[in-house]
N, C-alpha and C positions, 0 to 999 in steps of 0.2 A: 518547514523553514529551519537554515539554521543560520548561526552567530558567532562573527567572528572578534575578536579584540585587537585594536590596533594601539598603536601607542602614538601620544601628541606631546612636545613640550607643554609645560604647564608655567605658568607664570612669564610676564616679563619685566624686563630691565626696568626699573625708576632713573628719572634723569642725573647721571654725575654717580650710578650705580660702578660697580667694579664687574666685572664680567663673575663666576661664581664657578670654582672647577667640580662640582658636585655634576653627577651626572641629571638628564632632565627626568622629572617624575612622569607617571603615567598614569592615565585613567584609560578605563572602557567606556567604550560607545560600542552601542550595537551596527551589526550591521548585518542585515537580513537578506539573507539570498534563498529565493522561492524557486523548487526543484518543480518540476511537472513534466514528468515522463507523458512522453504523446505519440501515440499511432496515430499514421497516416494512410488509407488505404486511398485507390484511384476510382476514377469512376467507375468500373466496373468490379471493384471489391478486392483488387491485389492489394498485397502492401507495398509503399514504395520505400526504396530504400533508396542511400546516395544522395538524400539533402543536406546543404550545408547553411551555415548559421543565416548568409542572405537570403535563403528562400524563405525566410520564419518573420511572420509580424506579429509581435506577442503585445497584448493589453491588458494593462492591470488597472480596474476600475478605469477605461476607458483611456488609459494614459498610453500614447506608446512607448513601448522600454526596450533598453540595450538587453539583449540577452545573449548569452552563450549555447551551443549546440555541444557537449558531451562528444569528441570523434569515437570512443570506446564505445563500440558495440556490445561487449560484454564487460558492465560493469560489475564491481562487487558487490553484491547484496548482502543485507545484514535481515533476518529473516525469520520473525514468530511465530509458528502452529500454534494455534489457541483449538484446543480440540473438547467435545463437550464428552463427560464421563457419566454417563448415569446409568438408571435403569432404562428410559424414555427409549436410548440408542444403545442397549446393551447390544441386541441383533445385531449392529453393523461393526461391533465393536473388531470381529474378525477381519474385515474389510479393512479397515482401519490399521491395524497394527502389523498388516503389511505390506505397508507403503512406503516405509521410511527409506528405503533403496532408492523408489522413485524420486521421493522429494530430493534426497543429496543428490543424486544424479541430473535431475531436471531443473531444481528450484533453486538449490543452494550452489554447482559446482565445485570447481578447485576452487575459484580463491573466494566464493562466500561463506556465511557463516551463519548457525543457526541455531534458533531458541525451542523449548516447548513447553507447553503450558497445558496444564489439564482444569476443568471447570466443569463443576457439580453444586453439590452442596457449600464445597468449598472450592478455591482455587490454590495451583500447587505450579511450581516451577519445577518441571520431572527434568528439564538439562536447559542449564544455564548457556548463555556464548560460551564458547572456549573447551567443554567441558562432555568427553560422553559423545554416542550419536543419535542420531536419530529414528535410527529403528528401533535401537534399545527401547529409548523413551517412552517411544509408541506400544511398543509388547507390555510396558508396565502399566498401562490406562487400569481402572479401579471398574469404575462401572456400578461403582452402589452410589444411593442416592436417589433423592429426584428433581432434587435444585439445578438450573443452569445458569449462574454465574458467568454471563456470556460480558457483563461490562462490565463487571470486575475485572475479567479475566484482560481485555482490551485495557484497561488502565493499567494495570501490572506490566501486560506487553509494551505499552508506550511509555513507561519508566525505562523497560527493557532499554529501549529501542534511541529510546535519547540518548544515553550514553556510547552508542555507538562511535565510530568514524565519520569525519564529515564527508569524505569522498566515497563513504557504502549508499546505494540504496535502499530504503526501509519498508519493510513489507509486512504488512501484517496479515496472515490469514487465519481464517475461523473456519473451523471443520464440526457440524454440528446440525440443528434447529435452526430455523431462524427466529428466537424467541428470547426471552432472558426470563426468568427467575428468582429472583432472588440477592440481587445486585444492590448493593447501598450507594453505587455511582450513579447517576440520573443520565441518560442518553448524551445529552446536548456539553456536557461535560467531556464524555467520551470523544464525539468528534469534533470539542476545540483541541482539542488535546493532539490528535493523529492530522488536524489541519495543521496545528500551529508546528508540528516537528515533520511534516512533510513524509508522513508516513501513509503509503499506498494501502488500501484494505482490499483484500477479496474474500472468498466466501466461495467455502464447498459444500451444499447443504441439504441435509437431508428433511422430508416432509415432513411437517407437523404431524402427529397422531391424528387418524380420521380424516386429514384432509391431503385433498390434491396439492399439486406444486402450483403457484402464481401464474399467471399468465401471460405475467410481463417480465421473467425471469428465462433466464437460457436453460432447457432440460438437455443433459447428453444422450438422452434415451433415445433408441433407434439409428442414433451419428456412427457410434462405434462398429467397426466391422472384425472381426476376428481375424479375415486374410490380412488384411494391414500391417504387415509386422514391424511397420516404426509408431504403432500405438493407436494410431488415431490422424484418419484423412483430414491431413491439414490444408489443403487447396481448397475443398470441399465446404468442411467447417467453418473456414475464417470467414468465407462468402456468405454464410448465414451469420457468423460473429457478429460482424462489419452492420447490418440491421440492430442488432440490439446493444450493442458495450457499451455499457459506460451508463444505461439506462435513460438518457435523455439528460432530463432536467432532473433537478436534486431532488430527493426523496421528501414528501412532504409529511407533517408532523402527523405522531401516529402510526407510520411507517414501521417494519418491524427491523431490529437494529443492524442487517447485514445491509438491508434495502440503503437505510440512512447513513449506512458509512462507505460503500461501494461509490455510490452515486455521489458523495462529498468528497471525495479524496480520487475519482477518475478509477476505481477498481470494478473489477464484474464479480457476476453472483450465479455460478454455476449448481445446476442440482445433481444429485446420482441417486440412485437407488443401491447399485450394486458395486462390485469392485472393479470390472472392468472399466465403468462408468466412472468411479473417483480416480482411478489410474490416467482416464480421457483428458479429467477436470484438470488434475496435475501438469499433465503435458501441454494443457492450452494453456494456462497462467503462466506457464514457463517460457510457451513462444511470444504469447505478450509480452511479455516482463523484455523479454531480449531482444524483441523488435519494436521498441518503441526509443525515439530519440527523447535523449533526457533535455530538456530545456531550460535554464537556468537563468534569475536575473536578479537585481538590488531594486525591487521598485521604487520608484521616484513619480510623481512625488509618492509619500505614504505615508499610514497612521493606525493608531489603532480600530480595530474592528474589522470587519467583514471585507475580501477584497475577490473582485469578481475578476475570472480570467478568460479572456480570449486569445486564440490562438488561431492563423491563419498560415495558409503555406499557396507560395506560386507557383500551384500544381493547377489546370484548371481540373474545376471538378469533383477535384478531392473532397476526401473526407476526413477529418480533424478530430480526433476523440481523446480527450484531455483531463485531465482536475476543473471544476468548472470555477473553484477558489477556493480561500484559505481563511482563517480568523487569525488575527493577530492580536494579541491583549496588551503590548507594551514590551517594557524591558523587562523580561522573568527571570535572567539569569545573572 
């Protein structure tokens, strides 16, 4: 979510008053406009592209609401790697540190912008917005440690990320385990946080020690073909994507923290083993990211707490894969 300030005359006239050449004072009121990037694929698993704002029935706690449609197909993105540095993933540390070409070129483009963030024992801002690239950052990962500060790491990116621009997208992604560590932030902290600033999470994730990947999580294992030389069979993949994004329903408590922040904020949860594999993951977050219409509105009515979203499009058919809601706590700013 974010918050705008408008300005109101403040005071009036008392009767037999003189008119007062002082200019009118100003307060803030909030005013909350809920972003919720949405893919729409058709019945048989294309994406459709070419809706405009009347094909959308959007619901906020079951209210219907005026919303806006985004016409920019490529917006700005404003964009955190949260990447996990230890011992646990020193192996894929190679993998890892060179990507950073992929992600500027796929995830960030020309006009986005991007953070990173390293998480172990301790958590470190290795390139601010503004500052440095991305590959850099990534050639500097540490890799000592055994701590994974994975919701620390999330709460530092969502300071990040609030300050941003209100017309960038916000992205948070975590390249790592799906586990946390050693973290003084409690989960449920973490995804009011990335609810209430309208910040998208995904997840590029490598297996626990000794165990297999989820079941209920997207693997790129076996998708990637080598002849391919735009990276990875998008026609192909999206038709198996289109089954699992966005994981259903919200991740329930318990859940390990990429599961509960993917599936609360409308992001996916891709696994790799290898590099061609993280390269794969890269490239699909990137076509999601770009082909999803941004959705925008002021709920009405509204209040604090938990607000559930639906989203519907006059496509027969379709399928609708969205943010499923948001927590709103009040006025915090």
């Amino acid at each position: 979510m974010r918050f705008w300030c408008i300005g109101v005359p403040a005071g009036v006239l008392a009767a037999g008053a003189q008119p007062q050449s002082a200019p009118p004072a100003e307060f803030k009121v909030p005013v909350r406009l809920v972003t919720a990037p949405t893919l729409v694929f058709s019945g048989d698993d294309r994406l459709v592209f070419g809706l405009h704002p009347e094909d959308f029935e959007v619901y906020d706690n079951g209210h219907p609401q005026r919303a806006a449609v985004d016409p920019d197909p490529w917006p700005p993105f404003s964009i955190v790697l949260a990447v996990e540095a230890n011992q646990d993933v020193r192996g894929y540390a190679r993998f890892i540190s060179r990507v950073g070409s992929a992600v500027e070129a796929l995830l960030v483009g020309e006009r986005g912008e991007a953070a990173v963030i390293e998480y172990g024992d301790e958590v470190k801002v290795l390139k601010p917005f503004g500052d440095g690239d991305v590959a850099g950052a990534l050639r500097r990962l540490s890799g000592t440690g055994r701590g994974a500060r994975a919701i620390d790491a999330g709460m530092r990116a969502a300071a990040l990320l609030e300050t941003r621009p209100a017309a960038s997208s916000r992205v948070l992604i975590f390249v790592g385990q799906p586990a946390d560590r050693g973290s003084e932030s409690p989960l449920a902290a973490l995804r009011r946080e990335v609810e209430r600033n309208s910040i998208a999470v995904y997840a590029l994730a490598l297996p626990l020690a000794g165990r297999e990947f989820l079941s209920d999580t997207f693997s790129l294992e076996g998708l990637s073909s080598k002849s391919d030389r735009g990276g990875f069979r998008a026609g192909a993949d999206l038709r198996r994507l289109a089954s699992v994004l966005h994981g259903g329903a919200a991740a329930t408590d318990g859940a390990d923290p990429f599961s509960t922040l993917t599936a609360a904020t409308g992001g996916t949860q891709f696994h790799f083993r290898a590099q061609r594999e993280l390269e794969d993951g890269i490239g699909l977050i990137g076509l999601e990211m770009r082909s999803s219409y941004l959705v925008s509105y002021s709920p009405a009515p509204g209040g604090p707490g938990y607000h559930a979203i639906r989203i519907e499009v006059g496509v027969p058919g379709a399928k609708v894969f969205s943010r499923p809601g948001y927590w709103w706590g009040g006025d915090r700013r």
